[in-house]
C-alpha positions as a Markdown table, in Angstrom:
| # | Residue | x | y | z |
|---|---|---|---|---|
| 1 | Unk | 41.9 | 119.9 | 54.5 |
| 2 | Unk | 38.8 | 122.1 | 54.0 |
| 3 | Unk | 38.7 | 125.4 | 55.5 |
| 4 | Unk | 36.1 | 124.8 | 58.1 |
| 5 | Unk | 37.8 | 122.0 | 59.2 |
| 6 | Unk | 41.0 | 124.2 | 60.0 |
| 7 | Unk | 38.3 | 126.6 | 61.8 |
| 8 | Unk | 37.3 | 124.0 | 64.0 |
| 9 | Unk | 40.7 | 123.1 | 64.6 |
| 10 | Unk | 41.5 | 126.2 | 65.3 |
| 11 | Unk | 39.0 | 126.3 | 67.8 |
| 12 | Unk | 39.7 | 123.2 | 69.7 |
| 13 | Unk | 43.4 | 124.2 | 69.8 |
| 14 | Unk | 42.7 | 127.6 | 71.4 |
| 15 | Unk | 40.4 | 126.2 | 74.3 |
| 16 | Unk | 43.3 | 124.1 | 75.0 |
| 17 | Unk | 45.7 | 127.2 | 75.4 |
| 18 | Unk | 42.5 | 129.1 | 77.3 |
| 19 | Unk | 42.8 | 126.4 | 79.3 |
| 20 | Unk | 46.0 | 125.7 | 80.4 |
| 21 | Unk | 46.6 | 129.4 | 80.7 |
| 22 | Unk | 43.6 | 130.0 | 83.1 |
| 23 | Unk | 45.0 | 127.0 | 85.3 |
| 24 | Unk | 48.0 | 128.8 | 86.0 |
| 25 | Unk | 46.4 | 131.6 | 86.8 |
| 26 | Unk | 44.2 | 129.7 | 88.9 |
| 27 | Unk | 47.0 | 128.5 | 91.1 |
| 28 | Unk | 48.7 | 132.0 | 91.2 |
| 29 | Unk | 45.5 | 133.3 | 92.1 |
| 30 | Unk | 44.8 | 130.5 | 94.7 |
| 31 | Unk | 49.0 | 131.0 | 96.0 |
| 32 | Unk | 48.1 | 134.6 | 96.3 |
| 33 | Unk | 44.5 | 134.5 | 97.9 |
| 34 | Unk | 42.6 | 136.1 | 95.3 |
| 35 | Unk | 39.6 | 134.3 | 95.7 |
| 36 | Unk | 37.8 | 136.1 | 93.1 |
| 37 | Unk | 40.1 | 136.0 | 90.2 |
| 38 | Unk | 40.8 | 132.2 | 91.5 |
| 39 | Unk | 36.8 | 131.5 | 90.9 |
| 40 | Unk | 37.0 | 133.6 | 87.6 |
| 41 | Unk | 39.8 | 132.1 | 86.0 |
| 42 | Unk | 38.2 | 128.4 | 87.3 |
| 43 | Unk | 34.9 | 129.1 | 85.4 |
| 44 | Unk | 36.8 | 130.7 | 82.3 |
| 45 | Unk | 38.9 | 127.0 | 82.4 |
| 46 | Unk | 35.9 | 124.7 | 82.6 |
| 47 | Unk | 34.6 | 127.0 | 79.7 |
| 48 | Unk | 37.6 | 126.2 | 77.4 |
| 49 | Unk | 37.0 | 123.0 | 78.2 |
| 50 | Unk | 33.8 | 122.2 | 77.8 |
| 51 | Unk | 34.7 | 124.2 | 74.0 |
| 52 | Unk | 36.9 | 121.7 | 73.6 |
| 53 | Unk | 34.5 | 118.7 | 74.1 |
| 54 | Unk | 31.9 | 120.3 | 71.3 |
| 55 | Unk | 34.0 | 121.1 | 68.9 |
| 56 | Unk | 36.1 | 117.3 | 69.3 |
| 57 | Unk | 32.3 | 116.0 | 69.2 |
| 58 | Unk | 31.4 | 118.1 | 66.2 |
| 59 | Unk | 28.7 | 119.6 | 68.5 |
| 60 | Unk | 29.9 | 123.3 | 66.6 |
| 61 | Unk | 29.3 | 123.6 | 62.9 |
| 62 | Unk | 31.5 | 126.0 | 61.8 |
| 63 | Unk | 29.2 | 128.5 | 61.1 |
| 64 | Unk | 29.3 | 129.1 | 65.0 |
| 65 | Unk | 33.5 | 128.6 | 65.2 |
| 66 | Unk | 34.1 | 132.8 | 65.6 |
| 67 | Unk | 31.6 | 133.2 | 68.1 |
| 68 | Unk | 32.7 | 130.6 | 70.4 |
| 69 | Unk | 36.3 | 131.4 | 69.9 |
| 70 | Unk | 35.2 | 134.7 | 70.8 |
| 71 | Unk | 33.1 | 133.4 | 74.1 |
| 72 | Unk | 36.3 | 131.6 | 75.4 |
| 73 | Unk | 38.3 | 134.5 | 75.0 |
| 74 | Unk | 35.8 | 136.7 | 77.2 |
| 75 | Unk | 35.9 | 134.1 | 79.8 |
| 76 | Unk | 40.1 | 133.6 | 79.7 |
| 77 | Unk | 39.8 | 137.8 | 79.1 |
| 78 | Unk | 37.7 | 138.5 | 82.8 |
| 79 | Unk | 39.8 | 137.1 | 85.1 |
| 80 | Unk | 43.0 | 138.5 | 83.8 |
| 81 | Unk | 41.2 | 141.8 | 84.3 |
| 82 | Unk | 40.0 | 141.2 | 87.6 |
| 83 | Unk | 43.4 | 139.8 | 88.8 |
| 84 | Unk | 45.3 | 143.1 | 87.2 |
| 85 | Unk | 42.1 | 145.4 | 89.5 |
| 86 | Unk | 42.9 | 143.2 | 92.6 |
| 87 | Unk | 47.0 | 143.3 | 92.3 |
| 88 | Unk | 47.0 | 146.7 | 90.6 |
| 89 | Unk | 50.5 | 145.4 | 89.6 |
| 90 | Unk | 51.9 | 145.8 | 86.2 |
| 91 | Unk | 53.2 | 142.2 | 85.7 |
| 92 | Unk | 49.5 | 141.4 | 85.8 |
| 93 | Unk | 49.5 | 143.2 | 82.3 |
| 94 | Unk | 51.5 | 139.8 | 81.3 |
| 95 | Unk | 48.3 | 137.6 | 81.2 |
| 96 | Unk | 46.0 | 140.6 | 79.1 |
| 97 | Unk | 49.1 | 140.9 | 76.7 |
| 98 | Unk | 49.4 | 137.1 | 76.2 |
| 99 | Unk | 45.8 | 136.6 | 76.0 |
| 100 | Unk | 45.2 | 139.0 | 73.2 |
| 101 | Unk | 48.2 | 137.7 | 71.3 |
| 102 | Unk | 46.8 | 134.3 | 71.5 |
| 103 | Unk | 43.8 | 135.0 | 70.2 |
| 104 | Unk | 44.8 | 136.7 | 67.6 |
| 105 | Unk | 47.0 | 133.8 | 66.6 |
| 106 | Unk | 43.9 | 131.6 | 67.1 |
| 107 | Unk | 41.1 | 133.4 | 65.2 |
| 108 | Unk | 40.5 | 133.5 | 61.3 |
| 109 | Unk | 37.3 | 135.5 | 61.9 |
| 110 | Unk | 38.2 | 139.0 | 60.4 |
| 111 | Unk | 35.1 | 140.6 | 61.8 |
| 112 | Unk | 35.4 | 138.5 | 65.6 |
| 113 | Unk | 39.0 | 139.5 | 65.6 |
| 114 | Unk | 38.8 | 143.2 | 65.1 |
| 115 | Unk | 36.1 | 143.2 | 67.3 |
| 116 | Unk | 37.8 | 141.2 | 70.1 |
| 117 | Unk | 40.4 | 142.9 | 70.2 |
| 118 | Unk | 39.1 | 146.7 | 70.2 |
| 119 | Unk | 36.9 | 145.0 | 72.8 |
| 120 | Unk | 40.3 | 143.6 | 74.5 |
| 121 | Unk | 42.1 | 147.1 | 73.8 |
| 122 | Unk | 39.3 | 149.4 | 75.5 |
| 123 | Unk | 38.5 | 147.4 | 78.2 |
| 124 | Unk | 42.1 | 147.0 | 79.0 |
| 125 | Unk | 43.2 | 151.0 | 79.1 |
| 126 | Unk | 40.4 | 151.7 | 80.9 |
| 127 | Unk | 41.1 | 149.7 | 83.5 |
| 128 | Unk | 44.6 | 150.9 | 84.2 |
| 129 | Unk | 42.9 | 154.5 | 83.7 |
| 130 | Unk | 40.6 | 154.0 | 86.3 |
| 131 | Unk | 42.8 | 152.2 | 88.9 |
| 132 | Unk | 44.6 | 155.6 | 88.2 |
| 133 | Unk | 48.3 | 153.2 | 88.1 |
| 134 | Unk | 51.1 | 155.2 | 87.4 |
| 135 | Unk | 53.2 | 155.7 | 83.8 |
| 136 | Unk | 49.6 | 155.8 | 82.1 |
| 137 | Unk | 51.1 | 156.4 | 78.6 |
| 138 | Unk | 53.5 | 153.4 | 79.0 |
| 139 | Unk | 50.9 | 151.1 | 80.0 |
| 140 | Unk | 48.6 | 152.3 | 76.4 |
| 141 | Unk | 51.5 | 151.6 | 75.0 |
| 142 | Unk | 51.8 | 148.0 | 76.1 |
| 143 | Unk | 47.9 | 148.2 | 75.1 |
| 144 | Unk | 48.6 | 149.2 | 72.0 |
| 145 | Unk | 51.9 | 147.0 | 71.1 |
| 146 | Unk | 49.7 | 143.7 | 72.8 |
| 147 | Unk | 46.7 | 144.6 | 69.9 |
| 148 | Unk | 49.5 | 145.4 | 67.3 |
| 149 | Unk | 50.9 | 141.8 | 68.2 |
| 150 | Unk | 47.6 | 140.2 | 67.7 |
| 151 | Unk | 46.6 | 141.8 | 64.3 |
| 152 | Unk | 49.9 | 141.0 | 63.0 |
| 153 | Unk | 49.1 | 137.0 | 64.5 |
| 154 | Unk | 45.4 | 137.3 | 63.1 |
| 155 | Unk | 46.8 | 138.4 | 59.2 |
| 156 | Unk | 49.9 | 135.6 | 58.9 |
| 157 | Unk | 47.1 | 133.0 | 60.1 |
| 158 | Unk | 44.9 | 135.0 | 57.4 |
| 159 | Unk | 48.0 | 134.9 | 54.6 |
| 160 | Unk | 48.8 | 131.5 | 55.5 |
| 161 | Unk | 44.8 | 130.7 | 54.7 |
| 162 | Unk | 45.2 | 132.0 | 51.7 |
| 163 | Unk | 48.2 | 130.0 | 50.6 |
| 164 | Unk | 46.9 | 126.7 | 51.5 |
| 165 | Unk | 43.4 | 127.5 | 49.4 |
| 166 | Unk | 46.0 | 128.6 | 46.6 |
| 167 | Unk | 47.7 | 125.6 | 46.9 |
| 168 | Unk | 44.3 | 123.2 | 47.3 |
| 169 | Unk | 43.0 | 124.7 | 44.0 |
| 170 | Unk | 46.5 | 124.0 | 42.3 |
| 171 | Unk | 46.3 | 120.4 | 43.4 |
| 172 | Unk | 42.6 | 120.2 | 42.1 |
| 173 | Unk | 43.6 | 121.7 | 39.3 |
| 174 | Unk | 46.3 | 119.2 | 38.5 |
| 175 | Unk | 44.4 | 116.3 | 39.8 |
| 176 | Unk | 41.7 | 117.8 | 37.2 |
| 177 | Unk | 44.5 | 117.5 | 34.7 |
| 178 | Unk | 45.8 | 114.0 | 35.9 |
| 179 | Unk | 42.3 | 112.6 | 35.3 |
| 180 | Unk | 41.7 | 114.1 | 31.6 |
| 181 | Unk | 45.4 | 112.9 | 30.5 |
| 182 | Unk | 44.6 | 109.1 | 31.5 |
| 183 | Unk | 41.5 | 109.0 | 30.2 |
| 184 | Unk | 42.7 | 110.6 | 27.0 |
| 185 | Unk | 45.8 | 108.2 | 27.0 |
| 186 | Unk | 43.3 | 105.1 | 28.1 |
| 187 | Unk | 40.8 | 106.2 | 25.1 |
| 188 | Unk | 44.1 | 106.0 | 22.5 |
| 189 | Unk | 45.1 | 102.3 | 23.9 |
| 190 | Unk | 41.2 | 101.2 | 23.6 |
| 191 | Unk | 41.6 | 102.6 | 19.3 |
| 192 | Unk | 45.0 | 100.9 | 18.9 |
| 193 | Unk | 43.6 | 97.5 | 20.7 |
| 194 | Unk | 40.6 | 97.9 | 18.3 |
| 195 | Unk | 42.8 | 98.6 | 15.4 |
| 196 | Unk | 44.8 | 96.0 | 16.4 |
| 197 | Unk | 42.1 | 93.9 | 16.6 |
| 198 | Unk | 40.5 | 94.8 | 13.0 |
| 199 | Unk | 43.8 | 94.2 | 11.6 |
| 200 | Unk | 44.2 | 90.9 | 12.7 |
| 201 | Unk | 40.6 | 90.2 | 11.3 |
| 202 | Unk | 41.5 | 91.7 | 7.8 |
| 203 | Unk | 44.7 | 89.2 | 7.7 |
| 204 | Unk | 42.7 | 86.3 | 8.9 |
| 205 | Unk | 40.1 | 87.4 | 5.7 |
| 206 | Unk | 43.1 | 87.7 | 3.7 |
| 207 | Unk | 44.8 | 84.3 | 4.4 |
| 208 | Unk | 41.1 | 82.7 | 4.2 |
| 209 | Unk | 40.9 | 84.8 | 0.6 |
| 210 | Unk | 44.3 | 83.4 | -0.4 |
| 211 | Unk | 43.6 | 79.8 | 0.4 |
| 212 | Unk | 40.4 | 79.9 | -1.4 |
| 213 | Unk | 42.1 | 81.2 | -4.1 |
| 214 | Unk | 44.8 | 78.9 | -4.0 |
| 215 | Unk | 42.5 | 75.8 | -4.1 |
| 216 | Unk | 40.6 | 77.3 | -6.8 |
| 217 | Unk | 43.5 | 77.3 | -9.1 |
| 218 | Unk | 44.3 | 73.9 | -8.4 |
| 219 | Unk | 40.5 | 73.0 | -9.3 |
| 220 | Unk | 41.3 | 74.5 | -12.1 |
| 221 | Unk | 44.2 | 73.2 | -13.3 |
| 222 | Unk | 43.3 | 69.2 | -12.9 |
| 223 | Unk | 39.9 | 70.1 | -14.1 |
| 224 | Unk | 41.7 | 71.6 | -17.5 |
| 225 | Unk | 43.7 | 68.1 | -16.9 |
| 226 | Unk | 41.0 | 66.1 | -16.9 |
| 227 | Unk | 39.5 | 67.9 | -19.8 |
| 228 | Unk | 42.0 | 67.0 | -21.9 |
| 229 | Unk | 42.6 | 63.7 | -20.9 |
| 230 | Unk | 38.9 | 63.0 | -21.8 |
| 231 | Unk | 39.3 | 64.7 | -25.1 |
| 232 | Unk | 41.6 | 62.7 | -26.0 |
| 233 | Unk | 39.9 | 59.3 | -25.1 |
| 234 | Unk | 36.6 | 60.5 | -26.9 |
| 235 | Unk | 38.2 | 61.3 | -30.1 |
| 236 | Unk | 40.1 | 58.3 | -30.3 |
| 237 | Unk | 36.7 | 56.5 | -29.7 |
| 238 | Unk | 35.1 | 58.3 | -32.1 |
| 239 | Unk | 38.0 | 57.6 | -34.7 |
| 240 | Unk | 37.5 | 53.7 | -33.8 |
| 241 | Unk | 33.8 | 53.8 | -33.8 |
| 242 | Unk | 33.3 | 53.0 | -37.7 |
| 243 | Unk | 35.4 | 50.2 | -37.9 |
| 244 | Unk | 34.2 | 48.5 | -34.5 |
| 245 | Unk | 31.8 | 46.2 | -34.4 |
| 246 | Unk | 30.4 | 44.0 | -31.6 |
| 247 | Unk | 30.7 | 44.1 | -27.8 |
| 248 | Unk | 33.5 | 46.5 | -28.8 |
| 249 | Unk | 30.9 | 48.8 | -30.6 |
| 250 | Unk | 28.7 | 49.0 | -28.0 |
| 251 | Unk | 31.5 | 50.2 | -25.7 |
| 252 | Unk | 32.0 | 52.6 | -27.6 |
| 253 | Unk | 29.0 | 54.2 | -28.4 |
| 254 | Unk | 28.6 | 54.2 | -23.8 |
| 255 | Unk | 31.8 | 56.3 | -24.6 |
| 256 | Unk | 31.0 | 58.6 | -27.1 |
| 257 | Unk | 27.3 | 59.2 | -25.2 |
């Protein structure tokens, strides 16, 4: 899987936590009457949503897959503020602590992600400053150990990255090495099947050679045969030829010619 598509996956998987998330903090909101949170958090969840549906369409190139991670998160990020400024109750700090963690578990964007959450980290001690809520330096610290969480979730996604592109350009690498070893093995069975071939040719030429050599011999050899045997009846005609006389004669001379 290519890197952009794990982007966009990515993506589409965090709109679906946005999402659920911001539904049950819709019906808190709702169970509580905090009407403005209630709209917040409903708008934030049609948001995620609607992220969803791009990014499933491949209406996002992934070019654009930081920012709208980024955009979902600031409309999952509003309402949680807004519920923690209407409550002013520390267990509110739940939804800013788990929103932040899930983004940083969701983005691969190192510049979106530090950005985010600074953005997440500022916003989020300041309003606890200005609400003026008591135990100020325990509530930074939940700031701080919430944005802790979420770089440490934004760098094992990064590491993780970073192993699967190690292992993808092993598997290339290999697949690289498959494909030169078959073609080297397939190029060494095309020379021995064209060896193989040649050499039957050269015994078919040398059976051919033998035979013709064979027959020649035995051309030879009643040739020499028949030599002889004609020798022999010329000289005895010539031997008989003085003495013959007649039909006998003339035979002879046909013979001798």
């Amino acid at each position: 899987m290519r890197l952009d598509t794990i982007l966009l996956e990515r993506v589409a998987l965090g709109c679906v936590a946005m999402a659920v998330s911001l539904g049950a903090l819709t019906v808190a909101s709702v169970l509580g009457r905090d009407w403005s949170t209630a709209t917040a958090s409903l708008v934030g969840q049609l948001t995620a949503m609607i992220g969803w549906i791009l990014v499933r369409r491949g209406r996002v190139p992934a070019s654009r897959a930081g920012a709208l991670s980024a955009f979902i998160w600031l409309t999952a990020w509003v309402p949680c503020v807004l519920a923690l400024c209407v409550h002013r109750d520390a267990t509110q700090e739940i939804w800013l602590a788990l929103v932040l963690w899930g983004y940083g578990a969701m983005s691969l964007h190192r510049r979106w992600a530090y950005g985010v959450l600074a953005f997440g980290a500022i916003s989020w001690a300041l309003a606890v400053w200005i609400l003026g809520m008591p135990h100020l330096p325990l509530h930074l610290v939940s700031v701080g150990g919430a944005v802790g969480v979420g770089v440490l979730a934004f760098h094992a996604n990064r590491a993780v990255l970073r192993d699967l592109e190690v292992l993808r350009a092993q598997d290339a690498l290999h697949r690289a090495e498959l494909a030169r070893a078959l073609d080297a093995a397939q190029r060494e069975l095309d020379a021995r099947r064209q060896a193989e071939t040649e050499r039957e040719r050269m015994r078919s030429q040398f059976i051919g050679a033998q035979r013709m050599e064979a027959v020649g011999t035995l051309a030879g050899g009643v040739a020499h045969d028949m030599n002889n045997v004609l020798a022999s009846i010329l000289a005895v005609a010539t031997s008989q030829r003085e003495a013959a006389r007649g039909e006998l004669a003339i035979d002879l001379d046909i013979i001798i010619a």
